[in-house]
C-alpha positions in Angstrom: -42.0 6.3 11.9 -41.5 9.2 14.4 -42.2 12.5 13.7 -38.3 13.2 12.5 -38.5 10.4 10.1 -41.5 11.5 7.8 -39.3 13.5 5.8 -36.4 12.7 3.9 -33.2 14.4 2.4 -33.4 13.9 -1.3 -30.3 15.4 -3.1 -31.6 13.9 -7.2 -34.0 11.7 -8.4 -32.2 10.1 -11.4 -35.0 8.2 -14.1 -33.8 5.7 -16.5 -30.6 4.6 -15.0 -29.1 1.4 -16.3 -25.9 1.7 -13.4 -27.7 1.1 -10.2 -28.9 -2.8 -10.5 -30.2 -4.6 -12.9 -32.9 -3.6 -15.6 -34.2 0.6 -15.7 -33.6 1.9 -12.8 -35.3 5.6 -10.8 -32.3 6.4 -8.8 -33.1 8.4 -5.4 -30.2 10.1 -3.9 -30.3 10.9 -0.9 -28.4 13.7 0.7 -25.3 12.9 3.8 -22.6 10.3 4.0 -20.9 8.8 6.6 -17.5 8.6 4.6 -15.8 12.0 2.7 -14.0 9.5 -0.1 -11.3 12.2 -1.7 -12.9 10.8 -4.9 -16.1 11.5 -4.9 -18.3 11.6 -7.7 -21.5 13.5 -5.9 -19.5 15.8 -3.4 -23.0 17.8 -3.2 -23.8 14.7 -1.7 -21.6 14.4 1.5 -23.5 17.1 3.6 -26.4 16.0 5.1 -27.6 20.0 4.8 -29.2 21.5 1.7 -26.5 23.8 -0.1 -26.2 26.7 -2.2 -25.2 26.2 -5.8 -24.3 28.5 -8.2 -24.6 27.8 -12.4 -22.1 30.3 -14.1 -23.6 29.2 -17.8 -27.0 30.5 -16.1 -25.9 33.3 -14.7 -26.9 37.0 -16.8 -25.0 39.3 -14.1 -27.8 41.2 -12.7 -26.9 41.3 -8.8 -30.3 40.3 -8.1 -28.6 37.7 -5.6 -26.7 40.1 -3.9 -29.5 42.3 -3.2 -32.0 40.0 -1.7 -29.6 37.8 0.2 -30.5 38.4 4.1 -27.2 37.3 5.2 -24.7 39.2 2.9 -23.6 35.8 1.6 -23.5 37.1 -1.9 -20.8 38.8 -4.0 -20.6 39.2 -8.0 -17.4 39.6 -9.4 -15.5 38.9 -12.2 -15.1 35.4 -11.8 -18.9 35.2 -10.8 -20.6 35.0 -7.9 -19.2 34.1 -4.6 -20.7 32.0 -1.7 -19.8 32.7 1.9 -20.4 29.4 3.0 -19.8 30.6 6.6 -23.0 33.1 5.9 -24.9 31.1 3.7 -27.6 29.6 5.5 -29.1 28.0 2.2 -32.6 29.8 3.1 -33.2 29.5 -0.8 -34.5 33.3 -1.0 -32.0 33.8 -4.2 -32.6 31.0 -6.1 -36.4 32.3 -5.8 -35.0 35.5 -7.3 -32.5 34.7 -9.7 -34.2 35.3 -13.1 -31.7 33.0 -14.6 -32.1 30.4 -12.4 -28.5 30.4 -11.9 -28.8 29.4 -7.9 -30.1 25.8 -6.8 -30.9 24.9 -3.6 -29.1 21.0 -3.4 -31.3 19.3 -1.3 -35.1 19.0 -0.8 -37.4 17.0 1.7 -39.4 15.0 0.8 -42.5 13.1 2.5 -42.2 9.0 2.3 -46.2 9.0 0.7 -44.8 11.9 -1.8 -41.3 10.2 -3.1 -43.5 6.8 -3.3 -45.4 8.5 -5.2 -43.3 10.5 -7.8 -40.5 7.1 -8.0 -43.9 5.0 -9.2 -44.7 7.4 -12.2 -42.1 4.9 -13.5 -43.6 1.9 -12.8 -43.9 0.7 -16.7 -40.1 0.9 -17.3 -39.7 -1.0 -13.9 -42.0 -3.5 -14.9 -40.9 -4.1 -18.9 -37.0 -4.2 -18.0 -36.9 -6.1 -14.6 -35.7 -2.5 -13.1 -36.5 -0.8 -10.1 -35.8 1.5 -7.4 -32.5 1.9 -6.2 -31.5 3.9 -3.0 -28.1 5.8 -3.4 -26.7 8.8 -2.0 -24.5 9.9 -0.4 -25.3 7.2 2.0 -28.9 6.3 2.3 -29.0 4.3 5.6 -28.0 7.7 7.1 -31.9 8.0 6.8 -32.3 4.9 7.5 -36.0 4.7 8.9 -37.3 6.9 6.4 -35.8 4.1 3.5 -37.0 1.5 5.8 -40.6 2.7 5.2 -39.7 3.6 2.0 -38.8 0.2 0.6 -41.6 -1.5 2.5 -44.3 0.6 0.6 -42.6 0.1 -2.4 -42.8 -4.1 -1.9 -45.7 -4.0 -1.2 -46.7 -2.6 -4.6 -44.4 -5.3 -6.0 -41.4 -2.5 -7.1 -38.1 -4.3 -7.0 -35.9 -2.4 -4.4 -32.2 -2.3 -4.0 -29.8 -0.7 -1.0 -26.7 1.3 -2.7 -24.5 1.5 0.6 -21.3 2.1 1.3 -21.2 -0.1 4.7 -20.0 2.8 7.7 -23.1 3.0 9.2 -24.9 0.4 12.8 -25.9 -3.0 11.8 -29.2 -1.6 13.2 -29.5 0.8 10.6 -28.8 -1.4 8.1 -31.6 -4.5 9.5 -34.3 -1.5 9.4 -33.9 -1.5 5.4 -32.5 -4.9 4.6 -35.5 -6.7 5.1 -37.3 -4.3 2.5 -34.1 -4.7 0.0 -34.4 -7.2 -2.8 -31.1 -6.8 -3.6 -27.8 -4.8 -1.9 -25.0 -2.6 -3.4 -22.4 -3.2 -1.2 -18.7 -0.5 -1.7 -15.6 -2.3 -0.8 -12.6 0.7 -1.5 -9.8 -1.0 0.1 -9.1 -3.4 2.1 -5.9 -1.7 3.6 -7.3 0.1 6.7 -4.6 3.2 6.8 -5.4 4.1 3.3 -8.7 3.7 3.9 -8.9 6.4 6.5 -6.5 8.6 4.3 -8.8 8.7 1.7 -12.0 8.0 3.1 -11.6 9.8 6.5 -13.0 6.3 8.0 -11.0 2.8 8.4 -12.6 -0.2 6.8 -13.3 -2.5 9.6 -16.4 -1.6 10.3 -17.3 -1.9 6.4 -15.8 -5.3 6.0 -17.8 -5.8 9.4 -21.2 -5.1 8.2 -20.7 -6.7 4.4 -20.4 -10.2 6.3 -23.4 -8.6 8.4 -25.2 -8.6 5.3 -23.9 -11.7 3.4 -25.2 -13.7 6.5 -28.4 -12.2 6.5 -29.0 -12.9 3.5 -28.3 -16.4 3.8 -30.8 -16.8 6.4 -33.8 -14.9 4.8 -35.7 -14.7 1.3 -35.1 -10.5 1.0 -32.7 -9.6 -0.2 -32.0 -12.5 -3.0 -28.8 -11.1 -4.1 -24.9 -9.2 -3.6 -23.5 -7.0 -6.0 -19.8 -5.4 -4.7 -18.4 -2.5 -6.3 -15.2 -1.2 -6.2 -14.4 2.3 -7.8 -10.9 2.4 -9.7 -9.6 5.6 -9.0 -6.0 6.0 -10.3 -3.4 6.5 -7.3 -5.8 5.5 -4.9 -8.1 2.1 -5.7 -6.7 1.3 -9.0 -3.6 -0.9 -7.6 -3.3 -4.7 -8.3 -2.6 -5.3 -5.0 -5.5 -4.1 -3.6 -8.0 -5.4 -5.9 -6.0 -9.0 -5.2 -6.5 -8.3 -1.7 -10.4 -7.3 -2.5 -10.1 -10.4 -4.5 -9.2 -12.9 -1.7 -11.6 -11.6 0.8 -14.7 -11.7 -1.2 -13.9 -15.6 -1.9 -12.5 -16.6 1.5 -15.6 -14.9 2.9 -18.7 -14.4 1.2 -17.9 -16.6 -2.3 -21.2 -18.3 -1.7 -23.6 -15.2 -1.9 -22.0 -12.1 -4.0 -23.5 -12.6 -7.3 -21.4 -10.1 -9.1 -18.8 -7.5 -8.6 -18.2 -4.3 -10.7 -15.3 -2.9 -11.1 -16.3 0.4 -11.8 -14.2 3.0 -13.8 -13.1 6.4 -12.9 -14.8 9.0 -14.3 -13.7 13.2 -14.3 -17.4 14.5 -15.4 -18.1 15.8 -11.5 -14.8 18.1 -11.9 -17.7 21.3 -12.4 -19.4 19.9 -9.1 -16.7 21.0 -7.3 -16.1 23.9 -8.5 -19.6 25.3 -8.0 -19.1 24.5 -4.1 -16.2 25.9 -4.1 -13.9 22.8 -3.2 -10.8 21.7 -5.0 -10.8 18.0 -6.1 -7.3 16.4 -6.0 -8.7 14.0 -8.8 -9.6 16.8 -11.4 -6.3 16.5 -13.8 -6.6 12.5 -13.3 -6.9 11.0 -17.2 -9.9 7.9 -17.7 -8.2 4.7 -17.7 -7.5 2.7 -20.7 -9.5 -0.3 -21.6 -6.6 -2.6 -21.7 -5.9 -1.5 -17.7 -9.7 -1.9 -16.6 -9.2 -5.4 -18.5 -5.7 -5.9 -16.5 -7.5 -5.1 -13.1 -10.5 -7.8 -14.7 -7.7 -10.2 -15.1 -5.7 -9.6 -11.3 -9.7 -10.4 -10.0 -9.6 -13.9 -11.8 -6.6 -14.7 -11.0 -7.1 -14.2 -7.0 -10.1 -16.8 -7.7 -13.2 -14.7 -8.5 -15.4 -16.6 -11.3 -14.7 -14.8 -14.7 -18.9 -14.9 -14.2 -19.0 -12.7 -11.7 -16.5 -10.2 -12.3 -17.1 -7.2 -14.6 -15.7 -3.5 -15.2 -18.1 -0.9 -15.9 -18.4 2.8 -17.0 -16.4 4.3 -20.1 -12.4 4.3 -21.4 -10.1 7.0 -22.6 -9.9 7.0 -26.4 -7.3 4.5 -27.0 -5.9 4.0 -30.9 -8.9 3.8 -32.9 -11.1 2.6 -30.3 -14.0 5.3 -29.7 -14.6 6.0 -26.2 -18.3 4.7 -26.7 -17.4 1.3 -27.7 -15.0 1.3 -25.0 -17.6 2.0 -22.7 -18.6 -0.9 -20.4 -16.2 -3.5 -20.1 -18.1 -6.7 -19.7 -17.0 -10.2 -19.3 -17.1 -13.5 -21.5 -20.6 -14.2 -20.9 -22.2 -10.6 -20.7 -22.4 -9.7 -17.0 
């Protein structure tokens, strides 16, 4: 790697997922993405810059912020403190100083020997569970080299890897991780270009470009062994019969032959507080969960385009729906378990 690529952008290192591929999973998000999807559930993770953050349940009032702050980025007021992202320069002298560690600094490097490392303090879960590491983001071939390396150290001490990508990046960048990847997480949105770039600020063909990229390398080589697609179902946006139909026929016209499954994967309104500590409105916040019987509807329009009932699964938790607890709502799965 060259000197620029020893270090990474890490925004979270997430232990003990169970959403990111198959078995128990240390989840490494990294920090930029090539798309700004209106949904977002990581907004912190679009920037490819560290940012400031600010906790109000943390927060005890005592202007330390203000004073230290070398840029005058800082303002208390009723309604808490106030970052001038124009003057922030995230310099992280603050959050040093807060003595309620109220402000965060989103977004550390990291060495490729370090995260290597820290990700196989969880080897034993990895190994009992058929788990892994999974590379997320943001969008992680962004840094591509780095997760190159990264994955290739991690094979070679027989961790089971797997790309979480959202496809708008060079087919170069994605061949320096694929061949490192024992598995990709492939995004397809929508498959109607316009709305696309209206809520993604990118048009698809690129995406839809690269997913046969990927579906053809993987015919031709032993790593990676298998295709997962997900499609988020956000209400107003995604979550349209048509466009799941259209998602539908593609995948089995295609790449039929080598996507192994493809998640549905439900809207969720936990990152509303996200953007409010950056300071960004979300145009998703007042959007309710969907029902079960919809995410089963959406299940359904995916069969009946020709997807295997196999293959096809939604994921992630319901609203509360008669006497139906949200918990046993949660993770829609088909006939036979997927």
């Amino acid at each position: 790697m060259t000197q620029k690529t020893k270090q990474a952008t890490v925004l979270e290192i997430v232990r003990m997922s169970t959403e990111d591929g198959p078995g128990i999973r240390t989840t490494v998000f990294f920090k930029g993405c090539s798309l700004k999807c209106a949904w977002c559930h990581n907004p912190e993770s679009i920037s490819p810059e560290p940012q400031l953050c600010w906790f109000a349940n943390r927060c005890i009032g005592c202007r330390t912020c203000e004073a230290v702050c070398p840029n005058d980025a800082l303002t208390l007021s009723e309604d808490g403190v106030h970052i001038d992202r124009d003057r922030c320069r995230a310099c992280g002298t603050c959050a040093a100083e807060c003595p309620g560690n109220a402000l965060e600094i989103l977004g550390t490097p990291w060495g490729v020997d370090d995260l290597v490392a820290e990700v196989l303090k969880d080897r034993a879960y990895f190994e009992t569970s058929g788990g892994g590491v999974t590379a997320s983001g943001g969008e992680p071939v962004m840094q591509s080299e780095f997760v190159g390396e990264f994955f290739k150290i991690l094979r070679g001490h027989g961790v089971h890897t797997a790309l979480d990508t959202c496809g708008y990046c060079s087919k170069t960048a994605l061949d320096r991780v694929l061949p490192y990847s024992a598995m990709v997480l492939f995004d397809i949105k929508l498959m109607d270009p316009e709305r696309h770039r209206m809520y993604t600020g990118h048009g698809n063909r690129r995406i839809l470009e690269n997913l046969l990229h990927v579906a053809d390398y993987i015919r031709s080589h032993v790593h990676p062994s298998a295709l997962w697609i997900r499609t988020p179902l956000i209400p107003g946006a995604t979550a349209d019969h048509e466009n799941i139909d259209r998602i539908a026929r593609f995948i089995n016209t295609e790449i039929s032959d080598g996507v192994n499954r493809w998640e549905l994967c439900a809207f969720n309104n936990l990152c509303r507080d996200k953007y409010l500590r950056l300071g960004q409105n979300w145009m998703f916040a007042a959007t309710e969960l969907m029902t079960q019987a919809e995410l089963d509807g959406y299940v359904q329009t995916a069969v009946a385009a020709g997807i295997s009932r196999e293959k096809v699964c939604w994921t992630g938790s319901s609203r509360f729906e008669n006497n139906t607890s949200e918990k046993e709502a949660a993770g829609g799965k088909s006939a036979d378990g997927i």
